[in-house]
PQR file of N, CA, C, O and H, with PARSE charges and radii, in Angstrom:
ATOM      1  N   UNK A   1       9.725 118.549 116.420 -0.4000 1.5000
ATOM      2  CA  UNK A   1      10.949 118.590 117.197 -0.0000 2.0000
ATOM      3  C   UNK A   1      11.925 117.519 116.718  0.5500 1.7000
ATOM      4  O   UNK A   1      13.116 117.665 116.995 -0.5500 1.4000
ATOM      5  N   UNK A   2      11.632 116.747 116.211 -0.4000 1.5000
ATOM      6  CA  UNK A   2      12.101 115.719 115.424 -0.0000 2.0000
ATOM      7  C   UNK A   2      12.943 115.790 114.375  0.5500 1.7000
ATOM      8  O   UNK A   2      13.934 115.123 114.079 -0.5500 1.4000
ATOM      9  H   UNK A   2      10.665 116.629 115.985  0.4000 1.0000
ATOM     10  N   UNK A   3      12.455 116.608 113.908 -0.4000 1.5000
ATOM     11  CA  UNK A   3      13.066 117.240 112.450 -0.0000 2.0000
ATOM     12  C   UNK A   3      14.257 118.181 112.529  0.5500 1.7000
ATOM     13  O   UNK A   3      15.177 118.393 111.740 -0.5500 1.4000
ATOM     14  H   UNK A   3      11.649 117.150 114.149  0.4000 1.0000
ATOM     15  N   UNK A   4      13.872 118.826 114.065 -0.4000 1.5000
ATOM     16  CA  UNK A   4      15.054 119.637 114.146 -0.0000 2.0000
ATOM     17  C   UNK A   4      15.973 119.012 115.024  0.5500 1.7000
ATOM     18  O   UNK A   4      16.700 119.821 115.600 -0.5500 1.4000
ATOM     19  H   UNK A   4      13.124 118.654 114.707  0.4000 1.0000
ATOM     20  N   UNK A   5      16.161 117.839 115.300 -0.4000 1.5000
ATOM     21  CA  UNK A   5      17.024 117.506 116.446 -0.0000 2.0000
ATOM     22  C   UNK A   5      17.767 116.638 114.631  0.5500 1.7000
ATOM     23  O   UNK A   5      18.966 116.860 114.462 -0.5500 1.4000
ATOM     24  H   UNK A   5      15.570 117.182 114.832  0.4000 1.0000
ATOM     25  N   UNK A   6      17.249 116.010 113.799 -0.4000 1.5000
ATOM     26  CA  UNK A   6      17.850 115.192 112.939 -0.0000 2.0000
ATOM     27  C   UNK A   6      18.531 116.052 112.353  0.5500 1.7000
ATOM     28  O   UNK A   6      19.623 115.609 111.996 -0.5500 1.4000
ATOM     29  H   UNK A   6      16.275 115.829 113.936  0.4000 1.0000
ATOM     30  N   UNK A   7      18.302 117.364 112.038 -0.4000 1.5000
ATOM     31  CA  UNK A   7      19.184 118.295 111.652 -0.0000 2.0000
ATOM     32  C   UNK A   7      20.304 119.202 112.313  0.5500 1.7000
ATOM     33  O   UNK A   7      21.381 119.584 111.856 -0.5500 1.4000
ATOM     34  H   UNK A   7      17.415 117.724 112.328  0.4000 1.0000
ATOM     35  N   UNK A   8      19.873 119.358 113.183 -0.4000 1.5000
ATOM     36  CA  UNK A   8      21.170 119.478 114.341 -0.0000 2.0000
ATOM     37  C   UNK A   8      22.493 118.292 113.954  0.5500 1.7000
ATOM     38  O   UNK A   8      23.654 118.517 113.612 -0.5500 1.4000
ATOM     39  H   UNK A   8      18.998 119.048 113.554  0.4000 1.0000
ATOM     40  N   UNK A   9      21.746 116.944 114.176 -0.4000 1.5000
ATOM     41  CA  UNK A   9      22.791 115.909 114.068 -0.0000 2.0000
ATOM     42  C   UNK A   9      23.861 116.203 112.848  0.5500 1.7000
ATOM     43  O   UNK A   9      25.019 116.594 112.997 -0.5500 1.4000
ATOM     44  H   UNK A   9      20.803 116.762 114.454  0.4000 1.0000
ATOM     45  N   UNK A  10      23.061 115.868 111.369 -0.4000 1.5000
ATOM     46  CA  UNK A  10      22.949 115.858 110.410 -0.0000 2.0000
ATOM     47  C   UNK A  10      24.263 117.667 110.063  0.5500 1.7000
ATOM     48  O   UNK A  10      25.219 117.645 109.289 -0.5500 1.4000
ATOM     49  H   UNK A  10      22.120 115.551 111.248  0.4000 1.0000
ATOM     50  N   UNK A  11      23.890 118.743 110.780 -0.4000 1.5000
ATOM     51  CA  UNK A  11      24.934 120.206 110.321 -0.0000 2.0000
ATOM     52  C   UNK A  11      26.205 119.459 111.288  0.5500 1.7000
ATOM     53  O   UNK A  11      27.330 119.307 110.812 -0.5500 1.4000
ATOM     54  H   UNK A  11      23.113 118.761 111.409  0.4000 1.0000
ATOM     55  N   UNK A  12      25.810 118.968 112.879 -0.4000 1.5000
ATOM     56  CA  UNK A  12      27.242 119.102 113.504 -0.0000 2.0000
ATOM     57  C   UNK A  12      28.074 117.891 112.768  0.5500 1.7000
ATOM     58  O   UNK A  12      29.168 117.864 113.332 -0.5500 1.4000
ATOM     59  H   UNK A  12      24.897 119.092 113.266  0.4000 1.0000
ATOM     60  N   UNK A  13      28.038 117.116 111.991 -0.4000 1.5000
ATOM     61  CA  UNK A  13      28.573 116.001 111.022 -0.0000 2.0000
ATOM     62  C   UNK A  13      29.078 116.703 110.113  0.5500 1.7000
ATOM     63  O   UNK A  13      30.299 116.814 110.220 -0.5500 1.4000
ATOM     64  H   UNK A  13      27.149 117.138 111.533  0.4000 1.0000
ATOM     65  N   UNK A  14      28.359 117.517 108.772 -0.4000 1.5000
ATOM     66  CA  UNK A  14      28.725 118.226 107.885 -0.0000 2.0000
ATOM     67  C   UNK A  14      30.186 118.792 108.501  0.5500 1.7000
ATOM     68  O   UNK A  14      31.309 118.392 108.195 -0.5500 1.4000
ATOM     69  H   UNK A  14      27.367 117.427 108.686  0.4000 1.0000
ATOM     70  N   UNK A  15      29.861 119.744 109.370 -0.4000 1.5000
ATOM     71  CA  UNK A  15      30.577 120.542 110.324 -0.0000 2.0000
ATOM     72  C   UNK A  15      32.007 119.952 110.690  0.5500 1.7000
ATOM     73  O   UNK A  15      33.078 120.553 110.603 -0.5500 1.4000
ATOM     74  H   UNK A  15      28.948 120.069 109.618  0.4000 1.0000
ATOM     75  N   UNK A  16      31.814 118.751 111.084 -0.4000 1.5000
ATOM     76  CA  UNK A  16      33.200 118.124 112.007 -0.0000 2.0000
ATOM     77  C   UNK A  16      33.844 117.572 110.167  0.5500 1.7000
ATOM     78  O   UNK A  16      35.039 117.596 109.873 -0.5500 1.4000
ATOM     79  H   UNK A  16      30.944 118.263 111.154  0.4000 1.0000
ATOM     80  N   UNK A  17      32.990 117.232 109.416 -0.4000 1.5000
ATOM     81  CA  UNK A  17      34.133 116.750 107.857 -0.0000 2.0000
ATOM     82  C   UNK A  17      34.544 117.988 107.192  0.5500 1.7000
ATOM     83  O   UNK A  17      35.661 117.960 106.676 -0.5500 1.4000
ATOM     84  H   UNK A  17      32.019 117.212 109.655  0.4000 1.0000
ATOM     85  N   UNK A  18      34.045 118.779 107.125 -0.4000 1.5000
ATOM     86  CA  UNK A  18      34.353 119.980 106.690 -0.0000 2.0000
ATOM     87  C   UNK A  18      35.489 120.678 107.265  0.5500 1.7000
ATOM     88  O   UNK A  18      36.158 121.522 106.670 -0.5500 1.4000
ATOM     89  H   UNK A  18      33.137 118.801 107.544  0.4000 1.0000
ATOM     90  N   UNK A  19      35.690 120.230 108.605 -0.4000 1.5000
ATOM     91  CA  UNK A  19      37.209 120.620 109.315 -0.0000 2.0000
ATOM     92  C   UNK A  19      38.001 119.795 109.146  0.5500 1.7000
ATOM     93  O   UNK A  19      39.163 120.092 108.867 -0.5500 1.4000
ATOM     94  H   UNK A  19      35.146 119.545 109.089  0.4000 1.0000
ATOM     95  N   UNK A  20      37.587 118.535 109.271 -0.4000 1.5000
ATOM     96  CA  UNK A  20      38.815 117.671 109.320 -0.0000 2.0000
ATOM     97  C   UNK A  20      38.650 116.490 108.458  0.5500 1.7000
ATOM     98  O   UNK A  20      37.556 115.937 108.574 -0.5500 1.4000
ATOM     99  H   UNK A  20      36.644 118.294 109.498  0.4000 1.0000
ATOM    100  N   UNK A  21      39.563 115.921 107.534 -0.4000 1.5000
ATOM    101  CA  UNK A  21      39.509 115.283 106.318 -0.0000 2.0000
ATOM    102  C   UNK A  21      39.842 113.721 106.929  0.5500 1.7000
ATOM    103  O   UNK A  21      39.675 112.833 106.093 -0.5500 1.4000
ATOM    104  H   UNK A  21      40.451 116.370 107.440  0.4000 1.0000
ATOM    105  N   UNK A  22      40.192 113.376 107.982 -0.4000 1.5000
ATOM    106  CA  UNK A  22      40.686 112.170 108.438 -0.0000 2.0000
ATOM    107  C   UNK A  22      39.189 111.135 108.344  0.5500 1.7000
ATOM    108  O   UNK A  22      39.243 109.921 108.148 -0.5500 1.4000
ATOM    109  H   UNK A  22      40.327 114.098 108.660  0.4000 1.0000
ATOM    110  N   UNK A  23      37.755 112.007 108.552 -0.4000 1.5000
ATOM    111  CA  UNK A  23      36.666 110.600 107.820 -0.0000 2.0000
ATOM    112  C   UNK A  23      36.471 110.536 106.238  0.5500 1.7000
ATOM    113  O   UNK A  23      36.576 111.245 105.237 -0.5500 1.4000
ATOM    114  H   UNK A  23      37.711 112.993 108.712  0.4000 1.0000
ATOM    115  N   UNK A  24      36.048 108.977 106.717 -0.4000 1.5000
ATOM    116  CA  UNK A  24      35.879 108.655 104.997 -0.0000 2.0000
ATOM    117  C   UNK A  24      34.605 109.027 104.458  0.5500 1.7000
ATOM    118  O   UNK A  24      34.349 109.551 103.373 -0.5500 1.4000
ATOM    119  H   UNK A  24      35.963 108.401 107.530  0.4000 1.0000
ATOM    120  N   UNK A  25      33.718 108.613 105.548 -0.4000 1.5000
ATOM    121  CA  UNK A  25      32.176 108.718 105.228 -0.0000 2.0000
ATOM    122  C   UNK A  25      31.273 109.460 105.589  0.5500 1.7000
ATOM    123  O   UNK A  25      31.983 110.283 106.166 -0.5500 1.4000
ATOM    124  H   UNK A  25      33.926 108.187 106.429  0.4000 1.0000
ATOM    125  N   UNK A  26      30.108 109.895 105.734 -0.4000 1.5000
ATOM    126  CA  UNK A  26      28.990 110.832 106.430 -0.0000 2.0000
ATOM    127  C   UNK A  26      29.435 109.757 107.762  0.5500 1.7000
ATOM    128  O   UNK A  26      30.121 109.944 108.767 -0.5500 1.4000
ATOM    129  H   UNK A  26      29.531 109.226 105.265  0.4000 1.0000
ATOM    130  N   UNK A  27      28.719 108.610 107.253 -0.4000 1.5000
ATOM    131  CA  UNK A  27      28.542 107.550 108.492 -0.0000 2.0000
ATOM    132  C   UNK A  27      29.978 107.299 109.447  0.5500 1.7000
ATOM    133  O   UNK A  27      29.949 107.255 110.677 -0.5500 1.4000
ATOM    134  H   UNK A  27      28.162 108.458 106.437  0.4000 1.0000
ATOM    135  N   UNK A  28      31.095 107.162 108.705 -0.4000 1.5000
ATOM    136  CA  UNK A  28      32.496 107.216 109.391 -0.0000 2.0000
ATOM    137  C   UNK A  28      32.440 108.295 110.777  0.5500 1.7000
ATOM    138  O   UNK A  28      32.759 108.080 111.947 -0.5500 1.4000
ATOM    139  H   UNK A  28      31.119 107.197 107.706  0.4000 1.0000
ATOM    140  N   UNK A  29      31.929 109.457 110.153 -0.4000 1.5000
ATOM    141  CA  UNK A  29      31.805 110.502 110.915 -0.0000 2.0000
ATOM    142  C   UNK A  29      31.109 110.648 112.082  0.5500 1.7000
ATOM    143  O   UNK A  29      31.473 110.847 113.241 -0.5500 1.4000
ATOM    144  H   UNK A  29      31.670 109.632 109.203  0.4000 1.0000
ATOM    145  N   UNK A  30      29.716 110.472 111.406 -0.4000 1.5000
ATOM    146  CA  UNK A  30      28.545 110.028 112.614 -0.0000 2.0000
ATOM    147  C   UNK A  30      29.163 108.658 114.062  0.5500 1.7000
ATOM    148  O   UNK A  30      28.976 108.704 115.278 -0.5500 1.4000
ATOM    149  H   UNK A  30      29.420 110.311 110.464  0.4000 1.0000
ATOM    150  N   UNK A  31      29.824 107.708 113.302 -0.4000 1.5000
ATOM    151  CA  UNK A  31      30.056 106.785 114.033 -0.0000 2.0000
ATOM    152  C   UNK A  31      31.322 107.153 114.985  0.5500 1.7000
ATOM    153  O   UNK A  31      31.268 107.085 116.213 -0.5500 1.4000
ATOM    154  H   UNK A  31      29.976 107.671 112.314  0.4000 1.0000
ATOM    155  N   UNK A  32      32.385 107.523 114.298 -0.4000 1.5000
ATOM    156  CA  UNK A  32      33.911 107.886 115.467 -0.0000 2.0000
ATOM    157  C   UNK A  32      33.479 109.095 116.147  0.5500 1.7000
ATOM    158  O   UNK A  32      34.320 109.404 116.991 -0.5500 1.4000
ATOM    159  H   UNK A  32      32.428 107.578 113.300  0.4000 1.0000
ATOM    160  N   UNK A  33      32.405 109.974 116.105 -0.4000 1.5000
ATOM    161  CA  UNK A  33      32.108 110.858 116.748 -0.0000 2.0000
ATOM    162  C   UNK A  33      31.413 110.216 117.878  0.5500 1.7000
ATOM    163  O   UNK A  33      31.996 110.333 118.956 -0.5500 1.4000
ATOM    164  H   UNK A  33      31.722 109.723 115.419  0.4000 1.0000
ATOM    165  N   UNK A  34      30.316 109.575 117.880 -0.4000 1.5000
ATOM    166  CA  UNK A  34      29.651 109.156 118.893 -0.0000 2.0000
ATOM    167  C   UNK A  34      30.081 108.277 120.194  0.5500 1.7000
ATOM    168  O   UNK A  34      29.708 108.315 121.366 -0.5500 1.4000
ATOM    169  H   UNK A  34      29.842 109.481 117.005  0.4000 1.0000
ATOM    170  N   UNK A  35      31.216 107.305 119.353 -0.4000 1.5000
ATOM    171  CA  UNK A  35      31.960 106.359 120.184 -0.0000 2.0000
ATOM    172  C   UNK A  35      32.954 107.688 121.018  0.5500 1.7000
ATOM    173  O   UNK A  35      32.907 107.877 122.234 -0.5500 1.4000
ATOM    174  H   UNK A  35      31.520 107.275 118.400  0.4000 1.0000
ATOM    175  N   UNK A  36      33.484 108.188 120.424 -0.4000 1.5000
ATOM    176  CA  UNK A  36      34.753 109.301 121.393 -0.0000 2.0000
ATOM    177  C   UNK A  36      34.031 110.229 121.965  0.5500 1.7000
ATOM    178  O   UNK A  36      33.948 110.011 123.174 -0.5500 1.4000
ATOM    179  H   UNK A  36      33.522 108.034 119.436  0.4000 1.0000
ATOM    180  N   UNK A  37      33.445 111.215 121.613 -0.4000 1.5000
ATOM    181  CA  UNK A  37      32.826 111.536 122.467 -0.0000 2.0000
ATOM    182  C   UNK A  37      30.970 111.783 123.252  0.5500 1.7000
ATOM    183  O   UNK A  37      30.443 112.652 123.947 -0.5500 1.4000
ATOM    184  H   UNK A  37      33.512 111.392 120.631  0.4000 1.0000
ATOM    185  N   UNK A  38      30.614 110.747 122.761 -0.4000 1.5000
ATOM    186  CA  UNK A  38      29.124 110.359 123.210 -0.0000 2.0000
ATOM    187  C   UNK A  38      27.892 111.417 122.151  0.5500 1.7000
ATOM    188  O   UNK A  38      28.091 112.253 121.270 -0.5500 1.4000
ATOM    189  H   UNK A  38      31.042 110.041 122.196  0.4000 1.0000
ATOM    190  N   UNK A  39      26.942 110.999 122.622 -0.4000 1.5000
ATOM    191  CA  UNK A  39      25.346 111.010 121.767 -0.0000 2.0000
ATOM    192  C   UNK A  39      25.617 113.156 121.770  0.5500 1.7000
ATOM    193  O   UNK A  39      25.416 113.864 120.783 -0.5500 1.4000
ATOM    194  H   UNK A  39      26.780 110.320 123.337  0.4000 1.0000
ATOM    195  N   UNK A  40      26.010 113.577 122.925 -0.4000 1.5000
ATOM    196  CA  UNK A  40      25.892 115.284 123.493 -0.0000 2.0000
ATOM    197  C   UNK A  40      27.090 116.091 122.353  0.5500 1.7000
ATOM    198  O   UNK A  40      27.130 117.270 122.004 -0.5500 1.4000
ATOM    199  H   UNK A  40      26.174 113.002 123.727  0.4000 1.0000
ATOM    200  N   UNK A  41      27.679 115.334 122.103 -0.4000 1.5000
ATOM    201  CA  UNK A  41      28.557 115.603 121.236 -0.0000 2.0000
ATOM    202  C   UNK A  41      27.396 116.409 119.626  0.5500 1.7000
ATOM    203  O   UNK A  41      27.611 117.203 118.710 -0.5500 1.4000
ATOM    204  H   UNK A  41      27.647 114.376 122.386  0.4000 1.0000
ATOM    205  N   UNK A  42      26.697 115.918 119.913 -0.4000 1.5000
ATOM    206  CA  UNK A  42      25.792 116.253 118.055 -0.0000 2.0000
ATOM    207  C   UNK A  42      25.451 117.495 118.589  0.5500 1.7000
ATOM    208  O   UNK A  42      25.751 118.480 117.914 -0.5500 1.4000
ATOM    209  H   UNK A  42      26.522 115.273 120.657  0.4000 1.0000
ATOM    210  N   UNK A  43      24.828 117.675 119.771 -0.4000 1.5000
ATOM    211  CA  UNK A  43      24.757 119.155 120.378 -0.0000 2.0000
ATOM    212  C   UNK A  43      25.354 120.341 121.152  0.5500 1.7000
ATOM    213  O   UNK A  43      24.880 121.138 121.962 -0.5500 1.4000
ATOM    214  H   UNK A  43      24.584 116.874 120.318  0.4000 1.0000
ATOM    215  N   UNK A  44      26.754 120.137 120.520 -0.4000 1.5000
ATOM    216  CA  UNK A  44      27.832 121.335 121.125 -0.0000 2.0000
ATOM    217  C   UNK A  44      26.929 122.988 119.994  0.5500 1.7000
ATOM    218  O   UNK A  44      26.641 123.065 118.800 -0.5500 1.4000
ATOM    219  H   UNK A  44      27.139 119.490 119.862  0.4000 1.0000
ATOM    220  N   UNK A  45      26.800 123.847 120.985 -0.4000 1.5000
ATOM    221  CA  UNK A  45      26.415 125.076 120.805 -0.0000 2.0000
ATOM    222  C   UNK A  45      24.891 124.964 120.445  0.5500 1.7000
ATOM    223  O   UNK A  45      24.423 125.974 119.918 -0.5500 1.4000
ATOM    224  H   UNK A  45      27.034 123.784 121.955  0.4000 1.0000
ATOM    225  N   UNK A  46      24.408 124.368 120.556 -0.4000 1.5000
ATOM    226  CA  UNK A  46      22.150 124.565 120.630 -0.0000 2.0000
ATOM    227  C   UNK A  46      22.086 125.535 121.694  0.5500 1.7000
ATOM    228  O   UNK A  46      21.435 126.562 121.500 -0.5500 1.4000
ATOM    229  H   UNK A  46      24.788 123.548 120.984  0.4000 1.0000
ATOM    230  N   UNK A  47      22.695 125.342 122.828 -0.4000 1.5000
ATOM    231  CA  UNK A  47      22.262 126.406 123.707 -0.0000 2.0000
ATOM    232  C   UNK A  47      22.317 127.583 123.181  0.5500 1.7000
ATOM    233  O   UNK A  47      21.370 128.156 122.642 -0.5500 1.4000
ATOM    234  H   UNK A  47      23.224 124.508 122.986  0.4000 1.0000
ATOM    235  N   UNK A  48      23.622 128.080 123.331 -0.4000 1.5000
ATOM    236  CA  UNK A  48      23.902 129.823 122.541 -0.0000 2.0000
ATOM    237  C   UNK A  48      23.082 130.154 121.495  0.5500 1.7000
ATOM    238  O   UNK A  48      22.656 131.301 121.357 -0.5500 1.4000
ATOM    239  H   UNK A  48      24.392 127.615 123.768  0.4000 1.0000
ATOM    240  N   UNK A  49      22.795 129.174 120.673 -0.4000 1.5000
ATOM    241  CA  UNK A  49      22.193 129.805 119.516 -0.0000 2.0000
ATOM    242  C   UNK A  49      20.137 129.552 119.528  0.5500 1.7000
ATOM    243  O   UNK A  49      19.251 129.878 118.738 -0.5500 1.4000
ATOM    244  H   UNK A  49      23.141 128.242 120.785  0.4000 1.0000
ATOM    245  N   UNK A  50      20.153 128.828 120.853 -0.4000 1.5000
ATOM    246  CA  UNK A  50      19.056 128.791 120.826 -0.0000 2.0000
ATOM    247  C   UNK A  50      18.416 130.184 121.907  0.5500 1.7000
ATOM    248  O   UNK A  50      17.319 130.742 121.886 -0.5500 1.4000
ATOM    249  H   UNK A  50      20.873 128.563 121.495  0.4000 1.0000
ATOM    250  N   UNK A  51      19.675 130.417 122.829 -0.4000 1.5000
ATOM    251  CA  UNK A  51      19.254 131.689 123.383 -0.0000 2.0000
ATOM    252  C   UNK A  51      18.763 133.012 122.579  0.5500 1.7000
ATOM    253  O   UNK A  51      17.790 133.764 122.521 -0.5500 1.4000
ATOM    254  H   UNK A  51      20.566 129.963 122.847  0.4000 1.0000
ATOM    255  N   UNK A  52      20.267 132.796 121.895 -0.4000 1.5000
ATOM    256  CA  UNK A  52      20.015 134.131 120.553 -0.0000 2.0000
ATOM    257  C   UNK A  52      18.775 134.176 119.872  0.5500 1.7000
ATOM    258  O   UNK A  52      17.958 135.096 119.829 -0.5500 1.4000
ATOM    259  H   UNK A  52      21.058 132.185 121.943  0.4000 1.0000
ATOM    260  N   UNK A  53      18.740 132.673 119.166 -0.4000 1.5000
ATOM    261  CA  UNK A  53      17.156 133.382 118.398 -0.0000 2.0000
ATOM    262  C   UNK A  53      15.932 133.198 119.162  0.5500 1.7000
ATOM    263  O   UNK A  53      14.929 133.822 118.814 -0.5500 1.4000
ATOM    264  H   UNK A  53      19.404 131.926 119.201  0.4000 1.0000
ATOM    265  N   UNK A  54      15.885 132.173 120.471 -0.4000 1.5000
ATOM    266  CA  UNK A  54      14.697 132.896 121.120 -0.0000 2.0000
ATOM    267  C   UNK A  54      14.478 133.972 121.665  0.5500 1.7000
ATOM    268  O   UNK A  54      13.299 134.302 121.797 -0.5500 1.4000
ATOM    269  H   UNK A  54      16.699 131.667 120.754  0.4000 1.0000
ATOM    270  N   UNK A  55      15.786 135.063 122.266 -0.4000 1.5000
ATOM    271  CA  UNK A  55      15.504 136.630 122.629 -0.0000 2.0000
ATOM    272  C   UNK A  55      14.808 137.289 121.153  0.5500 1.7000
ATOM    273  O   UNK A  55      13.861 138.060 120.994 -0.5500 1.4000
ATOM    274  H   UNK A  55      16.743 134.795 122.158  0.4000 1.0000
ATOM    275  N   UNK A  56      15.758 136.597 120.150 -0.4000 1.5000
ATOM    276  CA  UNK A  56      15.048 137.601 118.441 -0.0000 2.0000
ATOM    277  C   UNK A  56      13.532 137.685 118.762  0.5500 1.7000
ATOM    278  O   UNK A  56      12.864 138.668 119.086 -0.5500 1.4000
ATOM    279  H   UNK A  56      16.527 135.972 120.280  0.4000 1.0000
ATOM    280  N   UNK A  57      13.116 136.197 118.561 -0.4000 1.5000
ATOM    281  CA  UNK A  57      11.948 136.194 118.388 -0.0000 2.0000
ATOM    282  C   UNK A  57      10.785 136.622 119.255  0.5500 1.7000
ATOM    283  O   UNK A  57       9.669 136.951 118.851 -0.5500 1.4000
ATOM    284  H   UNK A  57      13.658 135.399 118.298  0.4000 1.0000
ATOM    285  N   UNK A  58      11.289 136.560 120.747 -0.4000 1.5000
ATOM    286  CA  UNK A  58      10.690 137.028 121.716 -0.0000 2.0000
ATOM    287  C   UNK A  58      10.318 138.617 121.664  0.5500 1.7000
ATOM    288  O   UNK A  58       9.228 139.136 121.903 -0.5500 1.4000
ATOM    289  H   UNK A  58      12.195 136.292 121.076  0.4000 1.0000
ATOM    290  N   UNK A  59      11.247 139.084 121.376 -0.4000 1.5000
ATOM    291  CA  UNK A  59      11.425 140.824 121.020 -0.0000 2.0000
ATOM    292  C   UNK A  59      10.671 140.701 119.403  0.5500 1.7000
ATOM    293  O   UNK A  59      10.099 141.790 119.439 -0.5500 1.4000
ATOM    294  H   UNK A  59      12.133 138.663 121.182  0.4000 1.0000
ATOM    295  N   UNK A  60      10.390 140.272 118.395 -0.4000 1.5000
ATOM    296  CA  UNK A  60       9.727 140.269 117.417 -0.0000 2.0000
ATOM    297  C   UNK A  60       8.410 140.165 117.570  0.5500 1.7000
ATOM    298  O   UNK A  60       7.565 140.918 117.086 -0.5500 1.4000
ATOM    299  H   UNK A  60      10.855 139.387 118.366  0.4000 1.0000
ATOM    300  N   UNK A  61       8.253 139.337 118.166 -0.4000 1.5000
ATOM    301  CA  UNK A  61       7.118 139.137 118.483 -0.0000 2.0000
ATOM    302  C   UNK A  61       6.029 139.945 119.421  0.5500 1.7000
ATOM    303  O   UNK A  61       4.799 139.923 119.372 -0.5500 1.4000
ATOM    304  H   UNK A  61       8.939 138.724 118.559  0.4000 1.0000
ATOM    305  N   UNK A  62       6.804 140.573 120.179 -0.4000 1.5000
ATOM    306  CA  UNK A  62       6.311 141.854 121.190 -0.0000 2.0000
ATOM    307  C   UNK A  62       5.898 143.065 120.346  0.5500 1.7000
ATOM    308  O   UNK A  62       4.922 143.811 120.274 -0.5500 1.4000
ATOM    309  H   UNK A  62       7.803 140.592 120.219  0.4000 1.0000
ATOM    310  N   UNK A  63       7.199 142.909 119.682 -0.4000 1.5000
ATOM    311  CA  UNK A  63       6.784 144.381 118.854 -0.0000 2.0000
ATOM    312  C   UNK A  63       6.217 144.270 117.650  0.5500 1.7000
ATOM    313  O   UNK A  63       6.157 145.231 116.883 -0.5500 1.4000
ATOM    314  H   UNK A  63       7.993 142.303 119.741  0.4000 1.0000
ATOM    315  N   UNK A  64       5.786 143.197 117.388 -0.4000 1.5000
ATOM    316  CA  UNK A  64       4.364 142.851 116.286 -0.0000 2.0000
ATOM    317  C   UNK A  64       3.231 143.080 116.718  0.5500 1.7000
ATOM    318  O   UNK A  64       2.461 143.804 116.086 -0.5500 1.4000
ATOM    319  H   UNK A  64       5.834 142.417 118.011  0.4000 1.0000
ATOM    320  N   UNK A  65       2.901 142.526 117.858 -0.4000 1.5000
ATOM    321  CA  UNK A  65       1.821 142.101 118.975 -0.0000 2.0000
ATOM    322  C   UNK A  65       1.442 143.992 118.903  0.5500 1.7000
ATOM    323  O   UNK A  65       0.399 144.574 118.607 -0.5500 1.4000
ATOM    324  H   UNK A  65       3.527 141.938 118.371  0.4000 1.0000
ATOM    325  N   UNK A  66       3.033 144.607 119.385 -0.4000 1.5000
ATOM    326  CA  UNK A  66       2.374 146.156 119.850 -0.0000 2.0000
ATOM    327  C   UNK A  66       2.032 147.560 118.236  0.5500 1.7000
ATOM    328  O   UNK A  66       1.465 148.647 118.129 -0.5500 1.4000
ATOM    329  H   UNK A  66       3.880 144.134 119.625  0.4000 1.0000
ATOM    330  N   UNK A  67       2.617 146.831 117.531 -0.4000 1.5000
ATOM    331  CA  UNK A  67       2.684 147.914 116.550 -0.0000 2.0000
ATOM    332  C   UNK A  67       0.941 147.081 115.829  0.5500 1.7000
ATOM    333  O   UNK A  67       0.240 147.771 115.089 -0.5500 1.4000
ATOM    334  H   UNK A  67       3.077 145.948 117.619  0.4000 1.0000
ATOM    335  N   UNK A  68       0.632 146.046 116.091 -0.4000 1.5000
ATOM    336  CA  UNK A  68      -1.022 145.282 115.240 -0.0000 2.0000
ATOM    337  C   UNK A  68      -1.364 146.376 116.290  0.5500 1.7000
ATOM    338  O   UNK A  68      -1.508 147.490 115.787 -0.5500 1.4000
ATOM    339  H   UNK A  68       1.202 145.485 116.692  0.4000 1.0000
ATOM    340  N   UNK A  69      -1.508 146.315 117.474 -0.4000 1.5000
ATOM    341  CA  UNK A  69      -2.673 147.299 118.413 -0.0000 2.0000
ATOM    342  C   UNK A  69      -2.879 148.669 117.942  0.5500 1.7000
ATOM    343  O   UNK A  69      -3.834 149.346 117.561 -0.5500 1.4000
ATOM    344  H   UNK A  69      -1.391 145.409 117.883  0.4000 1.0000
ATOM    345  N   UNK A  70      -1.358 148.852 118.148 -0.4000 1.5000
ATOM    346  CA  UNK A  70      -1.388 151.104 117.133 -0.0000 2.0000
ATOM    347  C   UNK A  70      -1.944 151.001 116.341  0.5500 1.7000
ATOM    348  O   UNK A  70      -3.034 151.549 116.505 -0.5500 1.4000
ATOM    349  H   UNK A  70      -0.582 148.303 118.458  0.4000 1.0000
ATOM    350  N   UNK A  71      -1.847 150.605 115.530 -0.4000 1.5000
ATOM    351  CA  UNK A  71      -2.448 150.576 113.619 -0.0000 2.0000
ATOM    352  C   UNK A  71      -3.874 149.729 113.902  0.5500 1.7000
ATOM    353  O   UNK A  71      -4.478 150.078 112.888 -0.5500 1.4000
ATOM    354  H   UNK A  71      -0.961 150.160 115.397  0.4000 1.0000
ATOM    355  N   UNK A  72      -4.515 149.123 114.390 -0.4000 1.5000
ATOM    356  CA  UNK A  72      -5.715 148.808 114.905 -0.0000 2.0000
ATOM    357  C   UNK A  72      -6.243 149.972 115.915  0.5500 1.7000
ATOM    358  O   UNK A  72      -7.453 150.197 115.892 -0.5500 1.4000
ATOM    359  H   UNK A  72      -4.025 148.839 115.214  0.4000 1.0000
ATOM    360  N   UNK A  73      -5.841 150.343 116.350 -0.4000 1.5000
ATOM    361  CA  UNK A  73      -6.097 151.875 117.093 -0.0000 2.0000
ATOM    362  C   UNK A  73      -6.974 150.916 118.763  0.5500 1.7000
ATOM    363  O   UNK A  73      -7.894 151.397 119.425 -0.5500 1.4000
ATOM    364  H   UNK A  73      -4.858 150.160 116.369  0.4000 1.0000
ATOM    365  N   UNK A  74      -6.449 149.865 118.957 -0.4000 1.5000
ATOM    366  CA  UNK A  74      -6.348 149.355 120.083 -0.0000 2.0000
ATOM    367  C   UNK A  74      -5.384 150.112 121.423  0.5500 1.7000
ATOM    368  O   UNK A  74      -5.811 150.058 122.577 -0.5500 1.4000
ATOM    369  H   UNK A  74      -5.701 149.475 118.420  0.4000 1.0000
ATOM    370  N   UNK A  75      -4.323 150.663 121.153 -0.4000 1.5000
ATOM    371  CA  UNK A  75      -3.545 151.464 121.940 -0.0000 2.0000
ATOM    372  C   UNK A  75      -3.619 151.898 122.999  0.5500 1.7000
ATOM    373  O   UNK A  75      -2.717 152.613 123.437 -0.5500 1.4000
ATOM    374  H   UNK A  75      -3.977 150.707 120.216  0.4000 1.0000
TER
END
């Protein structure tokens, strides 16, 4: 979970220089972001996209679970 929260940080940074050219640095970035608008700021949109791919996977996973039983002749 670690790994993915440092990468979260790590895209919404990419993300905010890639729009706007006014930082100098990765770190410039990381830093005037955090001071203006706080630590929640690195996680604008995890929700939405964490809804989306947990319905994917939820529904993938069902219909793995049911199509191993058919073809196992579990059914």
């Amino acid at each position: 979970m670690l790994g993915l929260d440092a990468m979260l940080v790590l895209f919404q940074v990419k993300s905010r220089m890639m729009g706007d050219s006014t930082y100098k640095s990765t770190l410039d970035c990381f830093i005037k972001t955090l001071k203006s608008e706080g630590f929640l700021a690195f996680y604008k949109g995890f929700f939405p996209n964490f809804v989306r791919l947990g319905t994917w996977n939820v529904i993938m996973f069902l219909i793995f679970e049911q199509a191993k039983n058919y073809f196992r002749g579990d059914a």
